[in-house]
Backbone atoms as SQL, in Angstrom:
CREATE TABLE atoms (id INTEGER PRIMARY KEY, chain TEXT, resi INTEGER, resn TEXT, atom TEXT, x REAL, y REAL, z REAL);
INSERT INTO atoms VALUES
  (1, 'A', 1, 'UNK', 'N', -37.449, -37.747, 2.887),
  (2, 'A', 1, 'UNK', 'CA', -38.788, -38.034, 3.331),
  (3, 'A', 1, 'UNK', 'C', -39.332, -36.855, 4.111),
  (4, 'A', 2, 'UNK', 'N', -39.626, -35.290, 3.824),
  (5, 'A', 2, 'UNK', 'CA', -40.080, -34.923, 4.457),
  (6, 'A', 2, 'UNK', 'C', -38.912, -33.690, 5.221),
  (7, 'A', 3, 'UNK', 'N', -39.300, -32.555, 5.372),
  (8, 'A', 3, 'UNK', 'CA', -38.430, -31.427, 5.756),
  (9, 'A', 3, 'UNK', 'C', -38.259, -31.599, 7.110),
  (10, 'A', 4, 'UNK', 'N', -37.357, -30.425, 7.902),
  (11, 'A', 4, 'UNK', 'CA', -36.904, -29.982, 9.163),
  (12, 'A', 4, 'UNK', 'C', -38.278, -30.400, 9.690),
  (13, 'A', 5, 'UNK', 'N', -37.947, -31.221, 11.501),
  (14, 'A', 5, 'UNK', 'CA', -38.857, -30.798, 12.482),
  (15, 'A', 5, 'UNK', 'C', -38.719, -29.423, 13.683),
  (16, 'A', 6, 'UNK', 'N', -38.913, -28.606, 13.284),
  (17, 'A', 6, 'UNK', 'CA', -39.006, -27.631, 14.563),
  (18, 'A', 6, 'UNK', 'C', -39.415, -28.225, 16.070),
  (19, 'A', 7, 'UNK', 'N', -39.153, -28.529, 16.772),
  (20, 'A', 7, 'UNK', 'CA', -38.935, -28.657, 18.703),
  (21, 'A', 7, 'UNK', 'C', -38.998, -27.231, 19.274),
  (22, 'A', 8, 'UNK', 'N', -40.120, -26.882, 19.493),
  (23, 'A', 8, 'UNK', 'CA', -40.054, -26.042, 20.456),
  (24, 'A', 8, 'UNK', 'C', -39.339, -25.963, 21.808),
  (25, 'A', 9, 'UNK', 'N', -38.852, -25.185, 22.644),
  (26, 'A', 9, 'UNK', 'CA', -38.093, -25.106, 23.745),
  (27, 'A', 9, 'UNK', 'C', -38.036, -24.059, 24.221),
  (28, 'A', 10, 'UNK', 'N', -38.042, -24.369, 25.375),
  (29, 'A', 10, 'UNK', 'CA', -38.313, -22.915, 26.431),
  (30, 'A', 10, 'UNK', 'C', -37.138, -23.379, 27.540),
  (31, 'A', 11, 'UNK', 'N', -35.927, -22.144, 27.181),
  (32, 'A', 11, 'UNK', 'CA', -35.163, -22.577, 28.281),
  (33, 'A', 11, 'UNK', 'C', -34.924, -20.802, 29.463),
  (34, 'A', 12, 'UNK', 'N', -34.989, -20.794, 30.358),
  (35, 'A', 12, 'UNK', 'CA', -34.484, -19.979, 31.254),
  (36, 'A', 12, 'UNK', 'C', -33.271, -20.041, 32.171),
  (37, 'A', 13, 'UNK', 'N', -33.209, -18.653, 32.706),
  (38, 'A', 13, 'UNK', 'CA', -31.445, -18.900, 33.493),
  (39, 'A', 13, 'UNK', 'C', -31.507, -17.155, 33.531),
  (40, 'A', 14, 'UNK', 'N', -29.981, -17.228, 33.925),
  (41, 'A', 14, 'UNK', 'CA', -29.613, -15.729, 34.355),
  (42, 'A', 14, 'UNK', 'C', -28.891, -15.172, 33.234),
  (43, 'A', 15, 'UNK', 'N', -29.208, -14.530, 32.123),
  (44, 'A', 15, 'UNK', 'CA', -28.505, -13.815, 31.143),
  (45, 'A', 15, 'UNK', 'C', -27.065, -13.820, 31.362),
  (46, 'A', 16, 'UNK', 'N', -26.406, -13.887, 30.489),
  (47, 'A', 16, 'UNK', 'CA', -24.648, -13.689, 30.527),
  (48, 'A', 16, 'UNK', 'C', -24.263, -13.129, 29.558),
  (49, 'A', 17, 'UNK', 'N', -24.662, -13.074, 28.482),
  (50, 'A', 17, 'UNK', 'CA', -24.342, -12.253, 27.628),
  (51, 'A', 17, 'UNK', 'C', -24.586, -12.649, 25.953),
  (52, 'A', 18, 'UNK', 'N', -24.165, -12.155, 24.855),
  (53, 'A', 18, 'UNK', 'CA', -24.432, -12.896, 23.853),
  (54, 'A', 18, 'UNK', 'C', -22.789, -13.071, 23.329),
  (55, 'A', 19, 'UNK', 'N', -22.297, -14.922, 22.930),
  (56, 'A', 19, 'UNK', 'CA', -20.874, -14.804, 22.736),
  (57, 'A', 19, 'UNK', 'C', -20.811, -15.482, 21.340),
  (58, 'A', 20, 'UNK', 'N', -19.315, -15.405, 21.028),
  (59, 'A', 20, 'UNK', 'CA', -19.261, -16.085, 19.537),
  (60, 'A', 20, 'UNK', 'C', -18.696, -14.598, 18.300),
  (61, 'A', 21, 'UNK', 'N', -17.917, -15.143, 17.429),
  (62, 'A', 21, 'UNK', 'CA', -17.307, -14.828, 16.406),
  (63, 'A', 21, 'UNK', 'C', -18.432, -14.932, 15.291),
  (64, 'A', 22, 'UNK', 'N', -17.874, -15.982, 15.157),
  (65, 'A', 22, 'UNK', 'CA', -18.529, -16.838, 13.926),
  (66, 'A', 22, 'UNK', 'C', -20.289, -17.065, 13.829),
  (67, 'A', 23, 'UNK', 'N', -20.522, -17.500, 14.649),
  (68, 'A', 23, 'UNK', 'CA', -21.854, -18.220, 15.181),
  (69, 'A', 23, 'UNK', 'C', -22.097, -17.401, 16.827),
  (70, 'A', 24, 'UNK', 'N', -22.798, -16.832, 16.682),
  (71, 'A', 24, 'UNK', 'CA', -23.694, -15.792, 17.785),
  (72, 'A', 24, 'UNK', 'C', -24.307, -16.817, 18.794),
  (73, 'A', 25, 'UNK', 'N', -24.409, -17.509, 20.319),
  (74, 'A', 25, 'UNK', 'CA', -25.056, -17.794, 20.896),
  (75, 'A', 25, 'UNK', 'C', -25.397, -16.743, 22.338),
  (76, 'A', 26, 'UNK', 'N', -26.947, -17.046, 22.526),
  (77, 'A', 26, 'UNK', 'CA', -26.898, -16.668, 23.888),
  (78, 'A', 26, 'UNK', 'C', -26.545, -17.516, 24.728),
  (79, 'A', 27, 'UNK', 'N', -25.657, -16.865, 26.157),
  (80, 'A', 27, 'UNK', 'CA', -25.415, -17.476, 27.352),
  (81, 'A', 27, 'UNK', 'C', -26.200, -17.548, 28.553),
  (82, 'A', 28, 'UNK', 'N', -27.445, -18.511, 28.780),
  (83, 'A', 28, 'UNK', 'CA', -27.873, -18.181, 30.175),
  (84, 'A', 28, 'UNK', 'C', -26.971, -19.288, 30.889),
  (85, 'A', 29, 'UNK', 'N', -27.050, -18.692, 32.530),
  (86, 'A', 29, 'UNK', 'CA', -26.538, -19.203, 33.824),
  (87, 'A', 29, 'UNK', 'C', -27.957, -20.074, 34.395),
  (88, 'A', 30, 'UNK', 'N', -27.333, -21.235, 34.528),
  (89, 'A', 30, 'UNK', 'CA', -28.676, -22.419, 34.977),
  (90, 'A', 30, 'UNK', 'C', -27.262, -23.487, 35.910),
  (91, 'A', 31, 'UNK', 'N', -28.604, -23.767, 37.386),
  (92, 'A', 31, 'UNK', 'CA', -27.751, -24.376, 37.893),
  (93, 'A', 31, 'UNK', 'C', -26.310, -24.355, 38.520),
  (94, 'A', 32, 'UNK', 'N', -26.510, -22.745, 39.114),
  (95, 'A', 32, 'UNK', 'CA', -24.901, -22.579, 39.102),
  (96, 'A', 32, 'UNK', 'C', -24.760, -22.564, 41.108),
  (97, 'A', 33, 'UNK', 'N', -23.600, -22.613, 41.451),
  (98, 'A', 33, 'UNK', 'CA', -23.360, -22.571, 43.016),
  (99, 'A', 33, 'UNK', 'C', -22.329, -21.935, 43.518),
  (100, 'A', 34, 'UNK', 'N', -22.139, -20.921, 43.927),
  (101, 'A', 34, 'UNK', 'CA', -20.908, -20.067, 44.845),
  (102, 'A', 34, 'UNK', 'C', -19.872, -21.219, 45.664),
  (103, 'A', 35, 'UNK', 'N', -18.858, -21.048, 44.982),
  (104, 'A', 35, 'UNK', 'CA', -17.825, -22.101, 45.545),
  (105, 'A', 35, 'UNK', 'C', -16.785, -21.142, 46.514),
  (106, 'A', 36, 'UNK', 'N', -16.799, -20.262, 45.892),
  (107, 'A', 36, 'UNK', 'CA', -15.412, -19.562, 47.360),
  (108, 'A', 36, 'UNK', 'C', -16.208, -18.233, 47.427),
  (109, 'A', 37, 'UNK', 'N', -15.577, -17.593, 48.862),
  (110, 'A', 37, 'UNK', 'CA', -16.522, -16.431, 49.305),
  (111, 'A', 37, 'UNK', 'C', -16.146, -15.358, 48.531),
  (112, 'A', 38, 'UNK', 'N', -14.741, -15.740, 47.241),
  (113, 'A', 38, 'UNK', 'CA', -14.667, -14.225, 46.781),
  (114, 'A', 38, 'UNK', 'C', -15.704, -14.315, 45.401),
  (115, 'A', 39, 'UNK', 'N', -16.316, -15.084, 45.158),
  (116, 'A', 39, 'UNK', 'CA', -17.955, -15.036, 44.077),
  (117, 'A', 39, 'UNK', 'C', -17.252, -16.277, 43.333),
  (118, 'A', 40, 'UNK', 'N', -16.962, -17.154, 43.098),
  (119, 'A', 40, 'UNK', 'CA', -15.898, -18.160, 42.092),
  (120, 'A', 40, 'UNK', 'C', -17.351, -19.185, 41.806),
  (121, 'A', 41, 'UNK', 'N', -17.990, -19.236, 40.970),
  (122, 'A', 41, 'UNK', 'CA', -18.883, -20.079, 40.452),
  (123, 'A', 41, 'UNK', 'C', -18.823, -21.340, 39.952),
  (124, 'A', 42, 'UNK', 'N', -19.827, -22.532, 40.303),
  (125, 'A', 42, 'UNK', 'CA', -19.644, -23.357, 39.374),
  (126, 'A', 42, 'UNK', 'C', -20.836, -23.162, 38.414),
  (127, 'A', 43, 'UNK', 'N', -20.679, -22.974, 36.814),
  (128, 'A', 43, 'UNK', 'CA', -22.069, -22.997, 36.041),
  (129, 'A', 43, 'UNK', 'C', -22.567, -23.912, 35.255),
  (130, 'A', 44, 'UNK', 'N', -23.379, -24.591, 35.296),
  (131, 'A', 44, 'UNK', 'CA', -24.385, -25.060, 34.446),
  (132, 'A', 44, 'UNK', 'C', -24.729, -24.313, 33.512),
  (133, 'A', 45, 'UNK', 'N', -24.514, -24.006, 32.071),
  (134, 'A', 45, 'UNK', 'CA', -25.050, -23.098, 31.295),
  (135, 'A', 45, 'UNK', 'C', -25.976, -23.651, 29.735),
  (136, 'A', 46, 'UNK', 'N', -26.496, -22.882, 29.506),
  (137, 'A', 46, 'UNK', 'CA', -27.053, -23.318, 28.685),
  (138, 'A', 46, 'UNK', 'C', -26.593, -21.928, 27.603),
  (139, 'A', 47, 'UNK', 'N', -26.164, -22.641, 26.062),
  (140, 'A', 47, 'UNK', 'CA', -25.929, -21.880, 24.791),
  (141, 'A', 47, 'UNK', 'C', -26.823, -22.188, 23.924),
  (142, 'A', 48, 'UNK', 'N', -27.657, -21.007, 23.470),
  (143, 'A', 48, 'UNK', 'CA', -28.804, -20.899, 22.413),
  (144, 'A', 48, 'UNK', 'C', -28.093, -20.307, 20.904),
  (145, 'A', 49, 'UNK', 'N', -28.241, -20.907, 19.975),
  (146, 'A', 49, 'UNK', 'CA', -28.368, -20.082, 18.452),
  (147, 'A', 49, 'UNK', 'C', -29.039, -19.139, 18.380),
  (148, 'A', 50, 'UNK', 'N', -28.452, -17.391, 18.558),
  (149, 'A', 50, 'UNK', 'CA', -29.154, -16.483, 18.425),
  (150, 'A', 50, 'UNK', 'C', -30.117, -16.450, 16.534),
  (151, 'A', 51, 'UNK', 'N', -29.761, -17.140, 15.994),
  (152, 'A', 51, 'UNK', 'CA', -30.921, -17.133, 14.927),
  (153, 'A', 51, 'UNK', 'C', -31.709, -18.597, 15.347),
  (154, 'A', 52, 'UNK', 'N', -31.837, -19.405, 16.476),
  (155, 'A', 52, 'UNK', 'CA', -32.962, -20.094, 16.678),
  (156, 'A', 52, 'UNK', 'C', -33.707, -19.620, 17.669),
  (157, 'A', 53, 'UNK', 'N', -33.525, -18.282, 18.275),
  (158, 'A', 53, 'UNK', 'CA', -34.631, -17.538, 18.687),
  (159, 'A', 53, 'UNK', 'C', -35.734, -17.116, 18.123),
  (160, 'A', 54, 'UNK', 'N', -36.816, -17.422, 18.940),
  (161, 'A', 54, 'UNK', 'CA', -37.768, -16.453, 18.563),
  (162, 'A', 54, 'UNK', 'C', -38.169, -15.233, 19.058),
  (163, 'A', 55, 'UNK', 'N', -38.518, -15.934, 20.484),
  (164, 'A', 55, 'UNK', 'CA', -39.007, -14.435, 21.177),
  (165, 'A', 55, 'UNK', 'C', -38.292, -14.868, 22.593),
  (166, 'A', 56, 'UNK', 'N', -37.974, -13.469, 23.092),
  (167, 'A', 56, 'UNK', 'CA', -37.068, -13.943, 24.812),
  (168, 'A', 56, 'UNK', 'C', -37.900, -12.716, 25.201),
  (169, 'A', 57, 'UNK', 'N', -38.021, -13.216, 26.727),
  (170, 'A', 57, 'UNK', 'CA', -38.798, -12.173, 27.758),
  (171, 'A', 57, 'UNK', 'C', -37.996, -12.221, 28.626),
  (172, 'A', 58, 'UNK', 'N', -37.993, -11.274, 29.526),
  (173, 'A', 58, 'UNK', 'CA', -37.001, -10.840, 31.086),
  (174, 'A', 58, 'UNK', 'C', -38.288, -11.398, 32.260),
  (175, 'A', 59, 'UNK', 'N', -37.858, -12.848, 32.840),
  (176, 'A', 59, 'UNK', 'CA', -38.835, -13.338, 33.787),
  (177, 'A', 59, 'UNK', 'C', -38.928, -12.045, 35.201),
  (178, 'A', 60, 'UNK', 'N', -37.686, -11.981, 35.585),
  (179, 'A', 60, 'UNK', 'CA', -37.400, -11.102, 36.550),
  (180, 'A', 60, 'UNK', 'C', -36.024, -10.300, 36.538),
  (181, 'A', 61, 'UNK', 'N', -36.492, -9.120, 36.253),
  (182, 'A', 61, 'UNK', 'CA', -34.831, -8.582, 36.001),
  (183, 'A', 61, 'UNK', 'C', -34.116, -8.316, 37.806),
  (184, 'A', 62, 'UNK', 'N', -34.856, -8.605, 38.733),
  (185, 'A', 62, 'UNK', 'CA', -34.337, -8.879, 39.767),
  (186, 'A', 62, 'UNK', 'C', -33.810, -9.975, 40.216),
  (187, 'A', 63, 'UNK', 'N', -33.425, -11.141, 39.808),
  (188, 'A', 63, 'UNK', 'CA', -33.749, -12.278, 40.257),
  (189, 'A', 63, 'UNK', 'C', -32.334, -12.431, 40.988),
  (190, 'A', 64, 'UNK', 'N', -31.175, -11.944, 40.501),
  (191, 'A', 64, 'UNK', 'CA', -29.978, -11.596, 40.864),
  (192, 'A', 64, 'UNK', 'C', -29.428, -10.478, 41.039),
  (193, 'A', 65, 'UNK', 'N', -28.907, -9.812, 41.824),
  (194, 'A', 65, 'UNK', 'CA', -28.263, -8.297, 41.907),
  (195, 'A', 65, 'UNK', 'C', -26.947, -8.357, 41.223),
  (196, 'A', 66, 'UNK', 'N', -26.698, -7.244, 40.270),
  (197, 'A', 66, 'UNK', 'CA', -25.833, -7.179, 39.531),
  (198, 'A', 66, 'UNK', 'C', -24.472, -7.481, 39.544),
  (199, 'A', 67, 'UNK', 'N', -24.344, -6.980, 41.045),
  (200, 'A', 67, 'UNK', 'CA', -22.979, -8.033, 41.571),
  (201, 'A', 67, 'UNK', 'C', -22.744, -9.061, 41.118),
  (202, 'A', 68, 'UNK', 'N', -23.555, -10.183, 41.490),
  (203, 'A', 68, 'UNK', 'CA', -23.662, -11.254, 41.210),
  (204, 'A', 68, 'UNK', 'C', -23.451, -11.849, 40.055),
  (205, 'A', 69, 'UNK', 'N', -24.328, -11.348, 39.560),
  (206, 'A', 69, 'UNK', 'CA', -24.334, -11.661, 37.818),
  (207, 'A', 69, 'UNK', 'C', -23.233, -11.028, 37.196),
  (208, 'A', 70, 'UNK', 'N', -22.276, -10.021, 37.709),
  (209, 'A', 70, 'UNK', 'CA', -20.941, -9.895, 36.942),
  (210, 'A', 70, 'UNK', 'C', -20.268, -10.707, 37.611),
  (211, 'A', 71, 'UNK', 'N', -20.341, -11.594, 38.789),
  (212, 'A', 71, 'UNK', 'CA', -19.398, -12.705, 38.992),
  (213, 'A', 71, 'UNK', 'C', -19.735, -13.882, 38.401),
  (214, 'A', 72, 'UNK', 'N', -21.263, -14.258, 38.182),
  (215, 'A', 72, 'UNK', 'CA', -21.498, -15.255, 37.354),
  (216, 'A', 72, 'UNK', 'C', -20.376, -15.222, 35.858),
  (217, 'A', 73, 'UNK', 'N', -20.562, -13.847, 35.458),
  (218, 'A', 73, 'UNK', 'CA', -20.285, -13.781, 33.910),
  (219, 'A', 73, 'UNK', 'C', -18.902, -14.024, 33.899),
  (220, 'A', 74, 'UNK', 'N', -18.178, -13.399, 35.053),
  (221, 'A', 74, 'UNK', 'CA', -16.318, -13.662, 35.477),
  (222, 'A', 74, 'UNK', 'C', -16.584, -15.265, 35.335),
  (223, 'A', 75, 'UNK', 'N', -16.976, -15.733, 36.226),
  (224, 'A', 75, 'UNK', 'CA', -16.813, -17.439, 36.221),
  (225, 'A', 75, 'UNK', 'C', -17.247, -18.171, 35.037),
  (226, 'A', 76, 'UNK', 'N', -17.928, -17.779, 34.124),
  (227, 'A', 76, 'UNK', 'CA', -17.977, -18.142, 32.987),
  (228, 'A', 76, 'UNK', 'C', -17.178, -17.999, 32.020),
  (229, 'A', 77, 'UNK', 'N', -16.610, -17.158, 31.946),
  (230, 'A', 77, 'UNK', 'CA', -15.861, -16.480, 30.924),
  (231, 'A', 77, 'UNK', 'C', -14.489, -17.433, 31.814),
  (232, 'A', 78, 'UNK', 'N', -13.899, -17.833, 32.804),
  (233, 'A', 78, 'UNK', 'CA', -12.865, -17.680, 33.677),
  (234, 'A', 78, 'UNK', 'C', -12.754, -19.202, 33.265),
  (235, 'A', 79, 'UNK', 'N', -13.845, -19.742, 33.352),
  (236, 'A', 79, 'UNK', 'CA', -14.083, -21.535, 32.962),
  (237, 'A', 79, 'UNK', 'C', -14.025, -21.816, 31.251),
  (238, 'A', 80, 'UNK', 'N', -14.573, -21.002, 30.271),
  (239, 'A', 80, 'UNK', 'CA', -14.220, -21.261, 29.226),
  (240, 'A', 80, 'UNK', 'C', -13.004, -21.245, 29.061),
  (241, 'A', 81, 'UNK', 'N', -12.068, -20.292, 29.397),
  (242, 'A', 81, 'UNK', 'CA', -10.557, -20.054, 29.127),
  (243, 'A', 81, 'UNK', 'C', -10.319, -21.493, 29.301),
  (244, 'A', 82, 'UNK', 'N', -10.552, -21.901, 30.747),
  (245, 'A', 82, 'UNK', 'CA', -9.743, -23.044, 31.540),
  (246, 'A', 82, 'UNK', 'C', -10.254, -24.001, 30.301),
  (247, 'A', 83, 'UNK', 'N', -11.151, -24.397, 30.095),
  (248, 'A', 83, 'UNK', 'CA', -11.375, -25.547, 29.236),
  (249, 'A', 83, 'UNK', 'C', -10.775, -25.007, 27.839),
  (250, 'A', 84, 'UNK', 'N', -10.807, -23.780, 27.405),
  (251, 'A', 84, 'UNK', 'CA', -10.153, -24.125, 26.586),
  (252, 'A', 84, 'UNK', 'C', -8.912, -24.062, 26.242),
  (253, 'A', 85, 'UNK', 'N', -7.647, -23.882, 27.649),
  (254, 'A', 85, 'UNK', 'CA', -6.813, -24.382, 27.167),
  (255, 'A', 85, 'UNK', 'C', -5.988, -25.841, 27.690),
  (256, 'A', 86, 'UNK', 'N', -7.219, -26.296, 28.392),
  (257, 'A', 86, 'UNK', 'CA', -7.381, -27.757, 28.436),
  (258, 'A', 86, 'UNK', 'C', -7.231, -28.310, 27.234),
  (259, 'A', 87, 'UNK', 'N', -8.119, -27.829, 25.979),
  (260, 'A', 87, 'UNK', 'CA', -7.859, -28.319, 25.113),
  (261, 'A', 87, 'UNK', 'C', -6.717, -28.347, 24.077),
  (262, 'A', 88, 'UNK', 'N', -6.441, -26.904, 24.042),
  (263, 'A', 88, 'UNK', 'CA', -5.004, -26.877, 23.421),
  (264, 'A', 88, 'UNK', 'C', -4.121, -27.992, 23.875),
  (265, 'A', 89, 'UNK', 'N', -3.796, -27.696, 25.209),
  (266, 'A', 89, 'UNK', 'CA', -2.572, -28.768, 25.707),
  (267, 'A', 89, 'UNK', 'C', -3.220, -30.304, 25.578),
  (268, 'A', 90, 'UNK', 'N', -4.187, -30.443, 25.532),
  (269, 'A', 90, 'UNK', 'CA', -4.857, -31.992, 24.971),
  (270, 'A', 90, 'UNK', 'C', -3.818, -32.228, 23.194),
  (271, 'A', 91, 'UNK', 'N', -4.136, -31.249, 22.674),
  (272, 'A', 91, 'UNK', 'CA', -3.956, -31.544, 21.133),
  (273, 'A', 91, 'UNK', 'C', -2.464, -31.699, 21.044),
  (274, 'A', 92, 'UNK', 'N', -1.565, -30.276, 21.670),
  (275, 'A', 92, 'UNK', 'CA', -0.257, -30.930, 21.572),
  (276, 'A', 92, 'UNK', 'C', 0.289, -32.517, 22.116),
  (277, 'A', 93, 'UNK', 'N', -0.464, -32.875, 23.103),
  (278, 'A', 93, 'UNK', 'CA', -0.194, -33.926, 23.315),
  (279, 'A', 93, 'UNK', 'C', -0.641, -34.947, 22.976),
  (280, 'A', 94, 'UNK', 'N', -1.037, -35.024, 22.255),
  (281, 'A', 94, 'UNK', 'CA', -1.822, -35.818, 21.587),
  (282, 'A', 94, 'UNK', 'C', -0.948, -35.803, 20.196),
  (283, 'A', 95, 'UNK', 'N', -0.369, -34.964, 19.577),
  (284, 'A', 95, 'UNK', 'CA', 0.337, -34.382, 18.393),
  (285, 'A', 95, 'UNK', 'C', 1.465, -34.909, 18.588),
  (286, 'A', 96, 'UNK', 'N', 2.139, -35.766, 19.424),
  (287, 'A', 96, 'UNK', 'CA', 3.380, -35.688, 19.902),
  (288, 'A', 96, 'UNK', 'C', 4.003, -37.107, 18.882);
């Protein structure tokens, strides 16, 4: 009955990088909070389909000092690991 609906969406955050093998997403940082004084993040992130982009603009390339945002990107990267080998050890046990 009728093709794809396109949803427009406008999401913002603090750039992290673009990740993925297979399937390319961008990473912005949304919602995130400094948990220990050596930079240890908690993030809220949001992952975009770099081919469901259209157009991206830089709101403020100040909005964070670079410091920062390479500890954001540590705690991101530091939390995927953790979850994913949450999941591994989920499956062996689960396999058992």
């Amino acid at each position: 009955m009728g093709g794809p609906i396109d949803v427009p969406v406008k999401s913002w955050g603090i750039f992290l990088g673009v990740f993925g093998e297979k399937n390319k997403h961008i990473i912005l940082s949304q919602n995130n909070f400094k948990m220990t004084e050596q930079g240890l993040y908690d993030i809220d992130y949001t992952a975009i389909p770099v081919t469901w982009t259209i157009a991206i603009s830089v709101l403020d390339p100040n909005a964070v000092s670079q410091d920062e945002a390479n500890k954001l990107l540590h705690s991101f990267i530091a939390g995927t690991r953790k979850h994913a080998i949450k999941r591994a050890q989920w499956k062996v046990v689960n396999h058992e």
